[in-house]
C-alpha positions as CSV (number, residue, x, y, z in Angstrom):
1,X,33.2,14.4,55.2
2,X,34.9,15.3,52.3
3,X,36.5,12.1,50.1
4,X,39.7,12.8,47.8
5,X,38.8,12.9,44.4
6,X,41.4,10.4,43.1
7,X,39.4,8.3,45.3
8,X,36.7,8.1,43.2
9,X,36.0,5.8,40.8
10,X,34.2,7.1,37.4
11,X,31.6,4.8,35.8
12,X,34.0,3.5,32.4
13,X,31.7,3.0,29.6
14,X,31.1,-0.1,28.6
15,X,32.3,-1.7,25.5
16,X,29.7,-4.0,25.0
17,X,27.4,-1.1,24.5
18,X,29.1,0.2,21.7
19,X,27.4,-0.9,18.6
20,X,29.1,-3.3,16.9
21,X,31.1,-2.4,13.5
22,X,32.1,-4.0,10.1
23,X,35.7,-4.0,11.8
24,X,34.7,-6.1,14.5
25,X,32.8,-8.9,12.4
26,X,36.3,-8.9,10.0
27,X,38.5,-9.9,13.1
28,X,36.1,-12.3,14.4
29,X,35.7,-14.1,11.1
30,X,39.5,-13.9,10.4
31,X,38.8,-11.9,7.1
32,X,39.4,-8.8,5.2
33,X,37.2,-5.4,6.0
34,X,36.9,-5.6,2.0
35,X,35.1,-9.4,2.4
36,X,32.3,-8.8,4.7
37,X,31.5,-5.2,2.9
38,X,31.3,-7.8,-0.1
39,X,29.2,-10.2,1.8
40,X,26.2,-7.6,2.2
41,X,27.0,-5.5,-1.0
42,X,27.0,-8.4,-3.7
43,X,27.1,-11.6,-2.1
44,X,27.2,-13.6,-5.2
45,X,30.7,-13.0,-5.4
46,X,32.0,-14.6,-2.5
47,X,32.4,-18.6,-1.6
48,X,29.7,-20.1,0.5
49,X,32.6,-20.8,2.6
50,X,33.6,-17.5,3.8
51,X,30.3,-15.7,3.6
52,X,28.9,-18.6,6.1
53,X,31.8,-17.2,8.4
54,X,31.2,-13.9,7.8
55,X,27.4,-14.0,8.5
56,X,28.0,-16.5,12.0
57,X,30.6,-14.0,13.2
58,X,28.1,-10.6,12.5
59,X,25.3,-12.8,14.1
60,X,27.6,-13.6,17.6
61,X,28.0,-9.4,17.6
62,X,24.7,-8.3,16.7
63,X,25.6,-6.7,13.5
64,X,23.3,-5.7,11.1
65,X,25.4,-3.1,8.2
66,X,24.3,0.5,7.5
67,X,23.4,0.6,4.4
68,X,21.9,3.4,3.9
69,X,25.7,5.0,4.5
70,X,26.5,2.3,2.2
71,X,24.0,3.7,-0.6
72,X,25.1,7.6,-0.2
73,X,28.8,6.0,-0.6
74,X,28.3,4.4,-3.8
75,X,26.6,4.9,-7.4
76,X,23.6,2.6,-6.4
77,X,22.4,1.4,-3.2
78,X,21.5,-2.5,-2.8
79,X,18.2,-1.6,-1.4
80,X,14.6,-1.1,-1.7
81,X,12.9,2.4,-1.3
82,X,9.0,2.5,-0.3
83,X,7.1,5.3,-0.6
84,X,3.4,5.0,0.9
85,X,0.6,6.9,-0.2
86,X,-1.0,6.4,2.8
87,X,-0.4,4.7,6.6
88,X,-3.5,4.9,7.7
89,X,-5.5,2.8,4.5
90,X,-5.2,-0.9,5.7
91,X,-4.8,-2.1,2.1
92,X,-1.4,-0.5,2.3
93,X,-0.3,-1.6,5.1
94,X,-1.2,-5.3,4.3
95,X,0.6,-4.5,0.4
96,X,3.9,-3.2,2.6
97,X,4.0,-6.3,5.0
98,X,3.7,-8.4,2.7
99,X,6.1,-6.9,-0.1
100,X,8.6,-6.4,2.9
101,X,8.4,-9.9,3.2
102,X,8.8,-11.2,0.2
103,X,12.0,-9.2,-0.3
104,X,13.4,-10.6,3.4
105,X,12.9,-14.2,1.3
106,X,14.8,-12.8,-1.5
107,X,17.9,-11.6,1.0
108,X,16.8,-8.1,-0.1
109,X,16.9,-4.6,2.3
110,X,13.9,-2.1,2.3
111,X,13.7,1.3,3.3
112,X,10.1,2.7,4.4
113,X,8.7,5.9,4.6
114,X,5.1,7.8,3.9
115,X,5.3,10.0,1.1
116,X,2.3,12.3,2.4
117,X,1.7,14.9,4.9
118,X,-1.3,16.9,6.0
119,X,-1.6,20.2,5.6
120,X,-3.2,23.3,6.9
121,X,-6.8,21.9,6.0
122,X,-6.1,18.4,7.0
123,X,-5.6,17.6,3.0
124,X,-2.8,15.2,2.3
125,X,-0.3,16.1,0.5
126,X,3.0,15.1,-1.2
127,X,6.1,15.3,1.3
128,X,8.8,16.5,-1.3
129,X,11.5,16.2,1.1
130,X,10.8,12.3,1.9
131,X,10.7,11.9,-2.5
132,X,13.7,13.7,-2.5
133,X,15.7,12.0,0.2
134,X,14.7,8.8,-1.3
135,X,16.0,9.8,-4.5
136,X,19.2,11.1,-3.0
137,X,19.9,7.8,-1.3
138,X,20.0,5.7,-4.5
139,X,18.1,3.3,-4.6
140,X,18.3,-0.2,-6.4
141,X,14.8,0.1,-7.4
142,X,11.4,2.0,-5.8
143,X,8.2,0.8,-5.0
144,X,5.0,2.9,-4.4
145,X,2.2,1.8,-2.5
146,X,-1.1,3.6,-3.9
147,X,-1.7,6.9,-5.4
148,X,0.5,9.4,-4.9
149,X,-0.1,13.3,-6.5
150,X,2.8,14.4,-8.8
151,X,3.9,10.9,-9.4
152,X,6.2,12.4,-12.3
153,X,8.8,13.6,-9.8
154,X,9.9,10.4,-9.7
155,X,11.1,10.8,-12.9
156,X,14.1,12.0,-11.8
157,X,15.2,9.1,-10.3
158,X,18.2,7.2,-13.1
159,X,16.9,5.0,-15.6
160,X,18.8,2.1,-14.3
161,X,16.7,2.3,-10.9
162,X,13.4,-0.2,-11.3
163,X,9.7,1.9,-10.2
164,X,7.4,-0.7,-9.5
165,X,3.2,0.7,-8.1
166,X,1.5,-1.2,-6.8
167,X,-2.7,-1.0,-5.8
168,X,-2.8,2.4,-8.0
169,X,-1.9,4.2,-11.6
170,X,1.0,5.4,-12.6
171,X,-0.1,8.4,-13.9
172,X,2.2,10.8,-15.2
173,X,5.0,8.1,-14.8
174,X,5.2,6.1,-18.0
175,X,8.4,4.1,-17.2
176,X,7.0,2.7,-14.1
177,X,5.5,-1.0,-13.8
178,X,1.8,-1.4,-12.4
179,X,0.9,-4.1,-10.6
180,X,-3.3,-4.0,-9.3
181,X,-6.3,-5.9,-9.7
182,X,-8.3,-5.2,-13.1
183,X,-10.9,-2.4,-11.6
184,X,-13.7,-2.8,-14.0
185,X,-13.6,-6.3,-13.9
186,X,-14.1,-6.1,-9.7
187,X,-17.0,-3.2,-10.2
188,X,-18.6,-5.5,-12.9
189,X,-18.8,-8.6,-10.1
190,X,-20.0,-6.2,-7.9
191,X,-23.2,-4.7,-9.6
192,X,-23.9,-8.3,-11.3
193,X,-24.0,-9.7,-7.7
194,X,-26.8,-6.8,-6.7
195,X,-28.6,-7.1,-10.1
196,X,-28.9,-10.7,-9.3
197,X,-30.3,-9.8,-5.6
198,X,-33.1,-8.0,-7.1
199,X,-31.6,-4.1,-7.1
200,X,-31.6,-1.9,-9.6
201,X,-31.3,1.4,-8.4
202,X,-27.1,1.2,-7.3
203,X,-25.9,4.4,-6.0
204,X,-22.3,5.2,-6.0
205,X,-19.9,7.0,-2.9
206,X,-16.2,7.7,-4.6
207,X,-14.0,10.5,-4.2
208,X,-12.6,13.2,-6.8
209,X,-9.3,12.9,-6.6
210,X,-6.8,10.2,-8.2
211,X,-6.6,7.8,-11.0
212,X,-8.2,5.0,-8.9
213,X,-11.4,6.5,-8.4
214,X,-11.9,8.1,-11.7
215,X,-10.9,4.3,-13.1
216,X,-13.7,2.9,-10.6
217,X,-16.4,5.3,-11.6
218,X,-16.2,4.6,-15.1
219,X,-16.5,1.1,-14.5
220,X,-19.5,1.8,-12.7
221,X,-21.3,3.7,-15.7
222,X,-20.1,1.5,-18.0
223,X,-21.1,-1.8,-15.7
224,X,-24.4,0.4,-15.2
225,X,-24.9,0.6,-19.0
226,X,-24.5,-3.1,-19.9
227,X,-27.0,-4.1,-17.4
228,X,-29.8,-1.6,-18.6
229,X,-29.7,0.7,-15.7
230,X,-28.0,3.1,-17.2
231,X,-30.7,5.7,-15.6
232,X,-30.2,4.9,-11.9
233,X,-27.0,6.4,-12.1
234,X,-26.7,8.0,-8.9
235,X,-22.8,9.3,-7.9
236,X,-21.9,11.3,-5.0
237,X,-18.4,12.2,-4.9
238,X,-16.6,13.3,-1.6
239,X,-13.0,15.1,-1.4
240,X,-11.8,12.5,0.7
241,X,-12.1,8.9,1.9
242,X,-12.5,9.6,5.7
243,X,-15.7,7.9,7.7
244,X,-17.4,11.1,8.4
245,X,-17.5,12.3,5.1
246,X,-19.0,8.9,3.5
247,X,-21.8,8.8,6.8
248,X,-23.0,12.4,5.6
249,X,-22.7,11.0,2.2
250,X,-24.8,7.8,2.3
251,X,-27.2,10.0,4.6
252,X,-27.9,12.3,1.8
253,X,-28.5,9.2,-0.5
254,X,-30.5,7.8,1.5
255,X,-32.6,10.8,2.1
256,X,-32.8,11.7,-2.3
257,X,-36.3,11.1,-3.6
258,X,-34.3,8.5,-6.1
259,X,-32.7,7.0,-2.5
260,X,-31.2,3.6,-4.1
261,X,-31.4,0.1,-2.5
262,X,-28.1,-0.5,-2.9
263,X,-24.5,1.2,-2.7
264,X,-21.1,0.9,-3.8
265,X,-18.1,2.3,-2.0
266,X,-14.7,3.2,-3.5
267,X,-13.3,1.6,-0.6
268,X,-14.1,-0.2,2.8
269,X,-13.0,3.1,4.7
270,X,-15.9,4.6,3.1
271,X,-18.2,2.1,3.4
272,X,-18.0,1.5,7.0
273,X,-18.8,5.5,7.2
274,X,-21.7,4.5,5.0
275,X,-22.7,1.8,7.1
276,X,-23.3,3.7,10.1
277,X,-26.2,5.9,7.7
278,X,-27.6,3.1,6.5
279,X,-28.1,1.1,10.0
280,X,-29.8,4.6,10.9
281,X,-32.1,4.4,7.9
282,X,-33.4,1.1,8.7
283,X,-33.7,1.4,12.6
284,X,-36.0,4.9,11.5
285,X,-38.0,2.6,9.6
286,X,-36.5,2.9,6.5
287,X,-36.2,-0.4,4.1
288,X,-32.6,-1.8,4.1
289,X,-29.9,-1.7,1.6
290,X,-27.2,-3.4,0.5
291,X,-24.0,-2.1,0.7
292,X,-20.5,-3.0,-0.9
293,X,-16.9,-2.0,-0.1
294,X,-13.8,-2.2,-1.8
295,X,-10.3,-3.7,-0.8
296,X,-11.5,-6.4,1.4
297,X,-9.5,-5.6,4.3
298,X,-9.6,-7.1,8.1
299,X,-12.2,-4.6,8.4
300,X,-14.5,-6.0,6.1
301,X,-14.3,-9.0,7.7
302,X,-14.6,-8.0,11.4
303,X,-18.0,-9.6,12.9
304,X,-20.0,-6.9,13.9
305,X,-19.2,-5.2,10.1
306,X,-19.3,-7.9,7.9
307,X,-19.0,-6.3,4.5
308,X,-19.3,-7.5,1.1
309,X,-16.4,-6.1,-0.6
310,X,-13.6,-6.9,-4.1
311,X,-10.9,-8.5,-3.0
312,X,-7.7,-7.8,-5.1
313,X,-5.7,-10.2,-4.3
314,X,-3.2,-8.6,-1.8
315,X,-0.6,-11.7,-1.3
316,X,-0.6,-11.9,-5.2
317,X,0.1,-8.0,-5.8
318,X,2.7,-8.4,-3.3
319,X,4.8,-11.0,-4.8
320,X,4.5,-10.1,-8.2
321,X,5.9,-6.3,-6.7
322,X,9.0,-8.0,-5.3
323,X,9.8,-10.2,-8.1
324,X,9.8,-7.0,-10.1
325,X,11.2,-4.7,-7.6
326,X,14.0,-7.6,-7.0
327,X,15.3,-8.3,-10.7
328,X,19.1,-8.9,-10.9
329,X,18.6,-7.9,-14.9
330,X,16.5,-5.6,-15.3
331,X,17.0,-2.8,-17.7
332,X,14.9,0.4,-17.9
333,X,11.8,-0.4,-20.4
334,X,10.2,3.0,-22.5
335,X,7.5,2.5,-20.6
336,X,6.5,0.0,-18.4
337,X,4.2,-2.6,-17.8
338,X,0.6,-2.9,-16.2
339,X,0.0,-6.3,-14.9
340,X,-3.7,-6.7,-13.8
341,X,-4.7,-9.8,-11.4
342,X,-8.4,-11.1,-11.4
343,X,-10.1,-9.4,-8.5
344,X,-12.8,-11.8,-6.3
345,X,-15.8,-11.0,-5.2
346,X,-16.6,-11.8,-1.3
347,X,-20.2,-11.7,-0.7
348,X,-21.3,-11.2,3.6
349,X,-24.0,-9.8,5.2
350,X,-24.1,-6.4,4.4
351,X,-25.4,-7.3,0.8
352,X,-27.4,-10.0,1.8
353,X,-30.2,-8.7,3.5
354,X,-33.7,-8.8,2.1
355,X,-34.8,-6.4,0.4
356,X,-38.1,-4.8,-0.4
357,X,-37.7,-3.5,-4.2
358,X,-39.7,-1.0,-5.5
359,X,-41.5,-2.0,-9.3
């Protein structure tokens, strides 16, 4: 049986669906368009009184305000742009969270995005489109979590606009602000803490690429050096920091006739690679060996790793990121400022096993 169309009733879409707009919060509050764009653009302008109605009205709808339209509408946008070197290190994951954070506290938006891709080969590589959207977005200042290649194309973002990096060098990008723990000083704790196990022979796993690990290799000469053991040195340097690569690492280490006792690792990444070589050795027969990571992150800490690792002092980076990255007066430095936090030393089991040293 056939039914008469003008019998039928058509689904009407529902207005409750429709995402709320800055319109909407206006009428409910009683105010101007003009006030609540105010309200979430430069709230400092506008009594306590009528931006406590505009916030409970945007709260009853839902509404939270575009701003990235707002930024690509205006000279600046009131926001904070994050560029990650890296998703998959936990160190800067932990530096984002808690930077993200911090800048919630401080009423202030951020914008994240990973400025790497892999290629081809399975090499990272810098996404120039993600730099170049961030730069296009304006925003009120950037911050860059690790080491990123061709830092200097950040450059072109305007001198008003506040680069903070943070956990890595700003190399090739003088006008941006540093804030890390002091490298040498963490690699120093670490080789004293061996030397005073009994090692002497310290074997290093770093990679070749990036400020970081060329800073943390000459600490280790130079740590090394002070300590008299300047002929141990023993470096093997991988392209990347992946697991695999620092298990076929340690392996060939471990196999030299100089095979050290003891091994530091750029980062925990790498050391948990090298961990897996080393628990080999020993369960072959070979004598055990202290290793060290690099970051302290939950992985170090995880039971059935345990690793001795330099903790940099992640909360700390973080908030002394946002308190840059947040400034109300800041004005583009020359160049800008390294601020180095004192790195810590946590001492488990992987560096605390006993040892039979040679003489």
């Amino acid at each position: 049986m056939n039914v008469p169309t003008d019998t039928v009733k058509r689904p009407v879409p529902s207005k409750s669906h429709r995402r709320p707009t800055i319109r909407d919060v206006a009428a409910l509050a009683g105010v101007s368009k003009s006030l609540v764009s105010l309200v979430y653009s430069t709230p400092e302008v506008v009594s306590e009184h009528r931006k406590a109605r505009v916030l409970e009205a945007a709260e009853k709808l839902g509404f939270s305000p575009n701003f990235l339209a707002r930024s690509l509408a205006a000279e600046s946008g009131n926001f904070v742009g994050i560029l990650v070197a890296d998703l998959h290190n936990p160190l800067f994951a932990e530096i984002v969270d808690y930077v993200r954070a911090e800048l919630e506290a401080r009423g202030q938006y951020s914008f994240m995005t990973s400025a790497m891709l892999l290629d081809s080969d399975g090499n990272q590589v810098l996404d120039h489109r993600t730099v170049n959207a961030i730069i296009d977005l304006r925003p009120k200042s950037v911050l860059v979590v690790g080491s990123i290649p061709t830092m200097h194309e950040l450059a072109a973002l305007p001198e008003k606009v506040q680069i903070v990096v943070a956990g890595a060098i700003a190399e090739g990008l003088n006008r941006a602000s540093t804030v890390r723990s002091d490298d040498a000083k963490g690699i120093s704790l670490v080789v004293e803490h061996l030397v005073e196990i009994g090692h002497s022979n310290i074997g290093l796993i770093t990679i070749k690429s990036g400020p970081i690990s060329k800073a943390r290799r000459s600490a280790y000469n130079q740590a090394m050096e002070v300590n008299g053991l300047k002929k141990y040195l023993n470096v093997i340097e991988q392209s990347s920091d992946s697991e695999k690569e620092s298990y076929d690492s340690a392996k060939k280490l471990l196999e030299s006739k100089s095979a050290p006792t003891a091994i530091i690792c750029f980062n925990d990444i790498v050391a948990i690679g090298a961990q897996q070589a080393v628990n080999e050795h020993v369960a072959a027969g070979g004598n055990p060996v202290a290793l060290v990571g690099y970051d302290n992150t939950y992985l170090a800490d995880l039971k059935q790793i345990s690793l001795t690792s330099i903790d940099h002092g992640t909360l700390e980076i973080a908030k002394k990121a946002a308190e840059l990255l947040a400034d109300e007066n800041y004005s583009q430095p020359r160049l800008g400022k390294v601020h180095l936090l004192e790195p810590k030393l946590i001492v488990r089991k992987s560096s605390q096993t006993k040892v039979k040293v040679k003489k």
